[in-house]
C-alpha positions in Angstrom: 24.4 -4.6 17.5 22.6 -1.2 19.0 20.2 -1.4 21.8 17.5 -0.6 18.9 18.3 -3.3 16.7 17.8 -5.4 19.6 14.2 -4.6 20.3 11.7 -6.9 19.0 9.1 -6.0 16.3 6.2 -5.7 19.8 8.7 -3.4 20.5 9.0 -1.4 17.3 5.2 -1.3 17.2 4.4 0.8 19.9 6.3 3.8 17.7 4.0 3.2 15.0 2.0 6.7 14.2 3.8 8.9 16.4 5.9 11.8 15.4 9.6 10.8 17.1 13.1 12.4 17.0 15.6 9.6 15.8 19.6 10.1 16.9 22.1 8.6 14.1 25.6 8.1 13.9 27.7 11.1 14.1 24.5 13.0 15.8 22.5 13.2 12.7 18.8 14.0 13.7 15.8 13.2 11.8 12.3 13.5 12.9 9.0 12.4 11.3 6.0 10.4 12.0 7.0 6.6 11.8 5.6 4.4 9.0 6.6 1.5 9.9 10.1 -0.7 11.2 11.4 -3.0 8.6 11.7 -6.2 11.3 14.8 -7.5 9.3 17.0 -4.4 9.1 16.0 -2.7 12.2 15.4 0.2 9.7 12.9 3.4 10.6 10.6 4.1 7.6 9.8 8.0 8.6 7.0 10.4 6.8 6.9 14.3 7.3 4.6 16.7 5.7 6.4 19.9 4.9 3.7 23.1 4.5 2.5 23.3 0.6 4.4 20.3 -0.5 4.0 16.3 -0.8 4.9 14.2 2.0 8.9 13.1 2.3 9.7 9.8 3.2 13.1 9.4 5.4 14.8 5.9 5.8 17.2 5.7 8.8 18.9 2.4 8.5 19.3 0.3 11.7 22.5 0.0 12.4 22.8 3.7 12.7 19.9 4.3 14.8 21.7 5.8 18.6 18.0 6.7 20.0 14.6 7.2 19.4 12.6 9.9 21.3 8.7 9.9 20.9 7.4 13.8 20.6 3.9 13.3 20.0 0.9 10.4 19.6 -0.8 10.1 16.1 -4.4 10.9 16.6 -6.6 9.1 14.2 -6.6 11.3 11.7 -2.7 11.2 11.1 -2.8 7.3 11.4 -5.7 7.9 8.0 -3.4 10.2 6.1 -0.3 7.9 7.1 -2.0 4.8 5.7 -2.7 6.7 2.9 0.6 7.2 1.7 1.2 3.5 1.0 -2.3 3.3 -1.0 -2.6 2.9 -4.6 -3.1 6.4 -6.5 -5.8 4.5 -8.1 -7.7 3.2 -5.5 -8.0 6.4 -4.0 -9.7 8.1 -6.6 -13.2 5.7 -6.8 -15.6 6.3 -4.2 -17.1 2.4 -2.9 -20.1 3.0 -5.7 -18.0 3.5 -8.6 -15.8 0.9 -8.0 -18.8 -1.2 -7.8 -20.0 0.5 -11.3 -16.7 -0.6 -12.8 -16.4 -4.2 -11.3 -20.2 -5.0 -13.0 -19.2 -3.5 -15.9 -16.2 -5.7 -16.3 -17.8 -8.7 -15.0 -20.9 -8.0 -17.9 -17.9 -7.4 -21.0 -16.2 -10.7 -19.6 -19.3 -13.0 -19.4 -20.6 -11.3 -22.5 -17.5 -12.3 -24.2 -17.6 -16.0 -23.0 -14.8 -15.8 -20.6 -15.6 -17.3 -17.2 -15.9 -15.0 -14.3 -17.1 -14.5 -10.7 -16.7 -12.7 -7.5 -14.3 -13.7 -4.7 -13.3 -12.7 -1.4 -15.2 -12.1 1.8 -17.1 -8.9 0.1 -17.3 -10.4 -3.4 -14.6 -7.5 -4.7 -12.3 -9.6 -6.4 -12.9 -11.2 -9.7 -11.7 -14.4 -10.4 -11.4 -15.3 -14.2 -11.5 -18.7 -15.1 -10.0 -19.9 -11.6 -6.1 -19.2 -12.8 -6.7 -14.8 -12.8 -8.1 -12.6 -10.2 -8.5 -8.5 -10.8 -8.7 -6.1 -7.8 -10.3 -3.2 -7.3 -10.3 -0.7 -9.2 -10.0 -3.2 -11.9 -7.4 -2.1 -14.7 -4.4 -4.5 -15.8 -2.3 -3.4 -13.3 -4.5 -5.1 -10.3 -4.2 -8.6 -12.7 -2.5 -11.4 -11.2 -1.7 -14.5 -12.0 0.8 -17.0 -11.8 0.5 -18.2 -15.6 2.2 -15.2 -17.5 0.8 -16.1 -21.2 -3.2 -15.8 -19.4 -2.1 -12.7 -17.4 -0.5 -11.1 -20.6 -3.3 -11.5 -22.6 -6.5 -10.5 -20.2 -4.4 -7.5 -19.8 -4.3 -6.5 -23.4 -8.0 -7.5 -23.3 -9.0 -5.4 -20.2 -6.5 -2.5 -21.3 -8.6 -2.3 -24.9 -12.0 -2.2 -22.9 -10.7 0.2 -20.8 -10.3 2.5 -23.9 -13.6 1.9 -24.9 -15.3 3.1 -22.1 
């Protein structure tokens, strides 16, 4: 076991958003602005933005990690554009009103269509159909869950076909 992979994850945190040089085996370098640690594994979860092109995500396992050199603090802008990475596609698209547009909307079809719903969660933006299904935002069948796969199958078909209609 390395001196990294000995570190605890309070360790590991304080390299959160900051642009770091990471030493592998056989001298590898890699350098990138750290996502996140997995805890388990030990393993460096890097993202760097290359001029004119989508971000690249590194992994440096662990085990392999020899040393880790911080170049630069993330400011609050990069820690924004680094926690947007790991959001939806989706749910970046919808400004707060027109996610609020399409939760009403559904809301109305479903109660219109005598299916219980209502709002749940601390700000009321997760619906909660018939207590065993709950949609997030930005409400298609992909933010369904449920544990009961026959319900969740068939709201989705159901939300999927009002989708089309609007």
């Amino acid at each position: 076991m390395n001196d990294w992979q000995r570190k605890s994850p309070l360790d590991w945190e304080t390299y959160l958003n900051k642009l770091v040089k990471v030493v592998a085996v056989e001298k590898l370098e890699y350098e990138g602005w750290v996502l996140t640690v997995d805890p388990v594994s030990a393993s460096i979860v890097l993202a760097a933005f290359p001029e004119n092109e989508k971000v690249s995500i590194s992994f440096v396992m662990g085990h392999a990690v020899q040393e880790v050199e911080i170049l630069q603090e993330g400011d609050s802008d990069m820690q924004q554009r680094l926690a947007r990475i790991l959001e939806p596609e989706e749910s970046q698209a919808y400004s707060p009103e027109e996610l609020e547009r399409r939760k009403n909307a559904l809301k109305t079809w479903l109660e219109t269509n005598h299916i219980p719903v209502c709002e749940q969660g601390e700000q009321g933006r997760t619906l909660s159909v018939a207590g065993v299904l709950s949609i997030d935002p930005p409400y298609g069948p992909e933010q369904c869950s449920s544990s009961n796969e026959i319900i969740l199958c068939r709201l989705q078909g159901l939300l999927q076909g009002f989708l089309e209609q609007q």
